[in-house]
C-alpha positions in Angstrom: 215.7 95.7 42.1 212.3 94.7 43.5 212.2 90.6 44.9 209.9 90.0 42.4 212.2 91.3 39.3 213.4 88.1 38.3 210.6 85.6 38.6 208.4 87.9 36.8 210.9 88.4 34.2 211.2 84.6 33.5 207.2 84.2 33.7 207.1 87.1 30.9 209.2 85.1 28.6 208.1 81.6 29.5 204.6 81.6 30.0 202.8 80.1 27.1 206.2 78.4 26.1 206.8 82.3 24.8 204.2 81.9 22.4 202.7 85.0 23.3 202.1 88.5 21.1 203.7 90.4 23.9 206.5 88.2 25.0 209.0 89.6 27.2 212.0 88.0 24.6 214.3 91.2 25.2 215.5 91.3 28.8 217.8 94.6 29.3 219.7 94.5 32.7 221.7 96.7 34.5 225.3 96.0 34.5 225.8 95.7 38.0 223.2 93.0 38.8 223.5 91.5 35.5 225.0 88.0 36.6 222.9 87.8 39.8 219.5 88.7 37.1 220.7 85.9 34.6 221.6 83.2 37.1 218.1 84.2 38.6 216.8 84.0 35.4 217.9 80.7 34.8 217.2 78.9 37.7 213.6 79.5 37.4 214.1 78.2 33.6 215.6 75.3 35.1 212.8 74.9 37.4 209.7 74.3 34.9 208.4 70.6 34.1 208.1 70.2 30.6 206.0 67.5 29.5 202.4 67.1 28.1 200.0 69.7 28.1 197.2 67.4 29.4 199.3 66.2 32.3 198.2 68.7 35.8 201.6 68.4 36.4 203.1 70.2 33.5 204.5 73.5 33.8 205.4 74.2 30.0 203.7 72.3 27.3 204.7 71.9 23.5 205.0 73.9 20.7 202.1 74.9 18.7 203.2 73.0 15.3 206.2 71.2 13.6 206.8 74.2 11.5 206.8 76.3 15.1 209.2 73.8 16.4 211.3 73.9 13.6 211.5 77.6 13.4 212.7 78.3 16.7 215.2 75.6 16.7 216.6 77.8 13.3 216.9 80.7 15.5 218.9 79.2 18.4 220.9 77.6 15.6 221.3 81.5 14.3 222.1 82.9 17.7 224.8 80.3 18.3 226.5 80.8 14.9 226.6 84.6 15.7 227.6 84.4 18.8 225.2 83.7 21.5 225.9 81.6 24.5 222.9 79.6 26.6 223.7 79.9 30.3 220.4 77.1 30.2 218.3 75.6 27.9 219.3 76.2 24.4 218.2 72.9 22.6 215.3 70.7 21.4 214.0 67.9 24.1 215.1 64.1 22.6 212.1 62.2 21.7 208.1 62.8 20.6 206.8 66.1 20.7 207.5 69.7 19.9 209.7 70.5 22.9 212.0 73.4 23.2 213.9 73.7 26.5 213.4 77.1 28.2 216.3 79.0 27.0 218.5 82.2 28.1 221.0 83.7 25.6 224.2 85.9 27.1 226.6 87.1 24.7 223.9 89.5 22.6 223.4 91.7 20.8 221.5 94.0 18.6 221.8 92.9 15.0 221.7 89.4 15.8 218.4 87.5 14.5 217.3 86.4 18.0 217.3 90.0 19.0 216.1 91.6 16.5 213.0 89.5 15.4 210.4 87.4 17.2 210.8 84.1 18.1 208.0 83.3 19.4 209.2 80.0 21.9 210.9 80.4 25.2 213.9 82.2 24.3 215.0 85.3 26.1 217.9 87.3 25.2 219.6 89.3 28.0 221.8 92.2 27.5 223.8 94.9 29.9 223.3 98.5 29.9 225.2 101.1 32.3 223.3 103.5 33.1 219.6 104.9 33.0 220.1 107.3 30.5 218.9 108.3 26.1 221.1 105.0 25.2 219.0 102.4 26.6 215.7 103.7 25.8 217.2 104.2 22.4 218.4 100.4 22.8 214.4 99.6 23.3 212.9 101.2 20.7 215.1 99.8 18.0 212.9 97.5 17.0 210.0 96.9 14.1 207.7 95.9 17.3 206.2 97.9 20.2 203.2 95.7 21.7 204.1 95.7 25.1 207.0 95.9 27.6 208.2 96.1 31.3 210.2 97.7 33.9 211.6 96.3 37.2 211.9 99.2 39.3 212.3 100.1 43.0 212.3 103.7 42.0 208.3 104.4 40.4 209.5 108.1 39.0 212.3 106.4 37.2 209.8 104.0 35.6 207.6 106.7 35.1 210.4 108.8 33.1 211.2 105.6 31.2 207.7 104.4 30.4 206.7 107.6 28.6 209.7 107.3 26.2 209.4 103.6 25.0 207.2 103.0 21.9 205.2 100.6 23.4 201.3 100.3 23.4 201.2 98.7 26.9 203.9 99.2 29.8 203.7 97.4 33.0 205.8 98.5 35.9 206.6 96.1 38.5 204.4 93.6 36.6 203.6 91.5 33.4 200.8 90.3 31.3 198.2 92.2 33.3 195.0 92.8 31.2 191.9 94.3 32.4 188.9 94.8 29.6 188.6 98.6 30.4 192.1 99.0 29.2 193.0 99.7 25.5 195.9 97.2 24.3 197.5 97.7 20.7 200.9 98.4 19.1 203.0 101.0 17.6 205.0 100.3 14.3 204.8 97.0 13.1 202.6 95.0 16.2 199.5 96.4 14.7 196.6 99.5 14.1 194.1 100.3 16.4 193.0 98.9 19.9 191.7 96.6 21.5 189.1 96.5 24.8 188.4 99.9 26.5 186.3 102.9 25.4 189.4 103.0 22.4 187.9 99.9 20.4 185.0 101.7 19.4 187.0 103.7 17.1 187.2 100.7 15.2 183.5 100.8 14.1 182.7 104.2 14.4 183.5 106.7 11.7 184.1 110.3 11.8 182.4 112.8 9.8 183.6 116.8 9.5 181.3 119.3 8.2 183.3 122.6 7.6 180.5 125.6 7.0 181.2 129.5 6.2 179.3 132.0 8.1 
């Protein structure tokens, strides 16, 4: 596991208080460095200053809305009723404001509402897996989404085997939220048609024509 695994997995989740189209919210880790990735993890959760958004001293602002604030409260109430454990966070900040404390869920899995559809606030959910093998990539794709995801990876041919199988429109290795305009960035299934940026978005106002003639 690179050094940089587990501070860039907690930025990919918590940046933006996870209101972000390609949040990292799914966070598969391999069983034998699974305690050392979530008490990682967490720490850095730990370690952001909430507060208000105009203060330079804020890490992690508010929530977008009451109805935002609202809804992810709903899901950690759903992840706890299923099953779910917080190793941090996992509750609404007393007092004004739209605060959700930055959270990490143990104790998931698929099937449960706060893996299976998108929160949308600073809510990761981490899960084992054994072994590089069909059953976690299977594990990825089972979802309606496919925006974006990422691999943590000392061995580059491994995330090179891995990356072509997920149904994602974007995979960063080693990396997260890297954007560059000469890059196409869009979804598969359900996060969206099309492209956006690079020579790919012009396929978006350009339209084909075929002329078929027989000689």
């Amino acid at each position: 596991m690179p050094p940089i695994a587990i501070p860039g997995a907690a930025s990919a989740i918590f940046f933006n208080h996870g209101q972000c189209c390609c949040a990292g919210s799914r966070l598969y880790i391999e069983q034998k460095i699974f305690d050392r990735v979530v008490e990682g993890v967490s720490a850095e959760a730990k370690n952001i200053k909430i507060g208000p958004g105009l203060d330079p001293s804020t890490q992690m602002g508010p929530l977008v809305s009451e109805i935002q604030f609202s809804r992810v409260c709903d899901y950690l109430d759903s992840g706890f009723k299923e099953g779910a454990k917080a190793i941090t966070g996992g509750k609404k900040l007393e007092g004004k404001g739209y605060f959700v404390e930055p959270t990490v869920l143990v104790n998931t899995k698929p099937g449960m509402k706060v893996v299976d559809e998108e929160i949308f606030g600073p809510v990761v959910t981490a899960m084992p897996f054994k072994q590089f093998d069909d059953e976690i990539v299977r594990q990825a794709n089972n979802t309606i989404y496919g925006l974006a995801a990422g691999i943590w990876t000392r061995d580059v041919s491994k995330a090179h085997a891995l990356a072509a199988k997920l149904q994602a429109g974007t995979v960063w290795v080693n990396c997260y939220n890297i954007f560059d305009a000469s890059l196409p960035f869009g979804g598969y299934k359900q996060s969206g048609w099309g492209r956006e940026m690079g020579e790919a978005v012009l396929d978006n106002y350009t339209e084909s024509k075929v002329v078929t003639v027989r000689i």
